[in-house]
N, C-alpha and C positions, 0 to 999 in steps of 0.2 A: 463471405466475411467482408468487413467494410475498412478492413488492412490489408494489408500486401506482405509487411515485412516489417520486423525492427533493424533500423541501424545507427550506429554510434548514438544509443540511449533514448531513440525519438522513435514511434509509431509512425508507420509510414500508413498514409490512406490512400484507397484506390482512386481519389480524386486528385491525389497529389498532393496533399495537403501534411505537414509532418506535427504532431503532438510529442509534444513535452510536459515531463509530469515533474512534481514534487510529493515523494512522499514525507507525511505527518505523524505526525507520533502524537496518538490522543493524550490527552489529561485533563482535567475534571476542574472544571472552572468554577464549580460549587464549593470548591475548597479554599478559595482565594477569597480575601478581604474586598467590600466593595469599591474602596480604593483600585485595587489591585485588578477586580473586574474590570471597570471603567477604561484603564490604563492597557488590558491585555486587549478589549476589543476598540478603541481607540487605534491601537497598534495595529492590528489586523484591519480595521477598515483602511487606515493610509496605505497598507503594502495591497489591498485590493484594489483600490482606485487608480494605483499604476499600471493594472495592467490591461493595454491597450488592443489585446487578440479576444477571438473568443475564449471564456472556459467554465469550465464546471466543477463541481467538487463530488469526489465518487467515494463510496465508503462500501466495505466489503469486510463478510467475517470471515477469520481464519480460523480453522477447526486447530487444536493446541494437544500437542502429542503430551499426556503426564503421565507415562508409563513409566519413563527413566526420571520420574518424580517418587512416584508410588514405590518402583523398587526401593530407591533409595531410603525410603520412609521405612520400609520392611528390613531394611539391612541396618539400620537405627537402633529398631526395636531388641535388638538382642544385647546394644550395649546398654544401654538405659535399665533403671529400676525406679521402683516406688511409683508414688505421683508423675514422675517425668513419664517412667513407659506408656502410666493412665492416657493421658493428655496428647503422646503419639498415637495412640492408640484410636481416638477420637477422632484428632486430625487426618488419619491416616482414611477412617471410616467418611472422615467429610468429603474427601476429595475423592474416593473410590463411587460415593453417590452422585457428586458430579460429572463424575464421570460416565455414570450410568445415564442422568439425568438428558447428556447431550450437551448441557452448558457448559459445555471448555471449548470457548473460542474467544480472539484477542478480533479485536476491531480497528479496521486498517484504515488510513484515508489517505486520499491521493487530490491534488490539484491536476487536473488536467489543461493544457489551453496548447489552440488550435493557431497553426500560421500555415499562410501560402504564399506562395513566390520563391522566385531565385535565391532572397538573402533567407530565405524562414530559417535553414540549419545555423546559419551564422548569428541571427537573430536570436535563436531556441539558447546557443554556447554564451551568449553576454546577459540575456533576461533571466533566464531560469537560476544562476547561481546567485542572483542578484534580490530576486524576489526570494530564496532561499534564505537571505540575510537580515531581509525586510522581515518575513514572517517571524524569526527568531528575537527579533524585538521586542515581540509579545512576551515576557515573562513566563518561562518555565515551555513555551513551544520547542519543539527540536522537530529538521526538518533535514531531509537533502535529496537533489537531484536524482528523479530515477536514470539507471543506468538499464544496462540489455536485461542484466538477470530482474529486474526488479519488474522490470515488464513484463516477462516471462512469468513469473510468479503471478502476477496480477491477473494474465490471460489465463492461468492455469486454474487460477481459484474461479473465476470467473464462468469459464466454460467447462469446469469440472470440481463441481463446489463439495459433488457426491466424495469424490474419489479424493480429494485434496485430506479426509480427516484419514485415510489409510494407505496414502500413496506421497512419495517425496516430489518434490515439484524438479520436473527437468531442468539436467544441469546446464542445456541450454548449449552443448555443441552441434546440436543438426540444425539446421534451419529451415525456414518456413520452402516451400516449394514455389519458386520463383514461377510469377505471374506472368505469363505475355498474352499481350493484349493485341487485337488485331488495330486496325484502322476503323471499323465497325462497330467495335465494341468499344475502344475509348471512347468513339463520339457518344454511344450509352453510357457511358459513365459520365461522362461531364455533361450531357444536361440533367443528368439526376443527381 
């Protein structure tokens, strides 16, 4: 693995290096006037050109549990009559095919960026709520700092994409199994 550990909300890498993320909450920029365009990606270019580490943007699906959807559609249908039951009824078939289909998953996205050095954690606590604020400039964006669970979550979907659409993602009390490294093996690590 090319992390060691999460702590206070940052990926730790075996290089020593700590990652700090932002997650993003999608939305559909096809729906906005082209005023509005202009202005949301205007905004997002100025909060990008601030940022002075490496990063990247990662985007991952999340498989969408609508069981405790469906029942509730099924526990519906017995108050309802006429037309109304029709049209649950529908509904009820629409989402049960999507279901079948596989496409119930919500689409995640994350900024990722990379710091090194002594100040990186203290650096990671004053940039990342800042660019968090920056990005919200954008019109209708919503964003905020990942924390431990939010990491956890992301390595879980990530390294268990199978298992994430029928398994809860850990709550995230045990932790990673502390690394030590000889004198040998760092110097492997830091020329790679």
């Amino acid at each position: 693995m090319p992390f060691t550990d999460i702590e206070d909300g940052l990926l730790v890498m075996r290089d020593g290096s700590l990652v700090g993320g932002i997650c993003v909450a999608p939305f559909n920029l096809e729906l906005k006037s082209k005023s509005e365009k202009r202005a949301i990606i205007s905004a997002l270019n100025q909060a990008y050109v601030t940022i002075d580490q490496p990063w990247s943007i990662m985007s991952t699906f999340r498989p969408v549990d609508l069981d405790p959807y469906l029942a509730g559609l099924d526990a519906k249908m017995t108050e309802v009559q006429g037309m109304r039951k029709h049209i649950l009824r529908e509904t009820t078939n629409q989402v049960r095919r999507k279901v079948r289909s596989g496409e119930n998953t919500e689409r995640r996205f994350y900024l990722l960026i990379s710091r090194k050095g002594p100040d990186a954690r203290a650096d990671h606590r004053t940039a990342l709520p800042t660019l968090a604020q920056d990005l919200e400039r954008a019109k209708g964006m919503q964003t905020r700092v990942m924390d431990n669970g939010d990491w956890r979550e992301l390595l879980f979907l990530f390294f268990h994409a199978g298992q994430a659409a029928v398994e809860s993602i850990p709550d995230g009390q045990e932790r990673f199994a502390p690394l030590y490294l000889d004198d040998d093996t760092q110097s492997e690590v830091a020329e790679a």
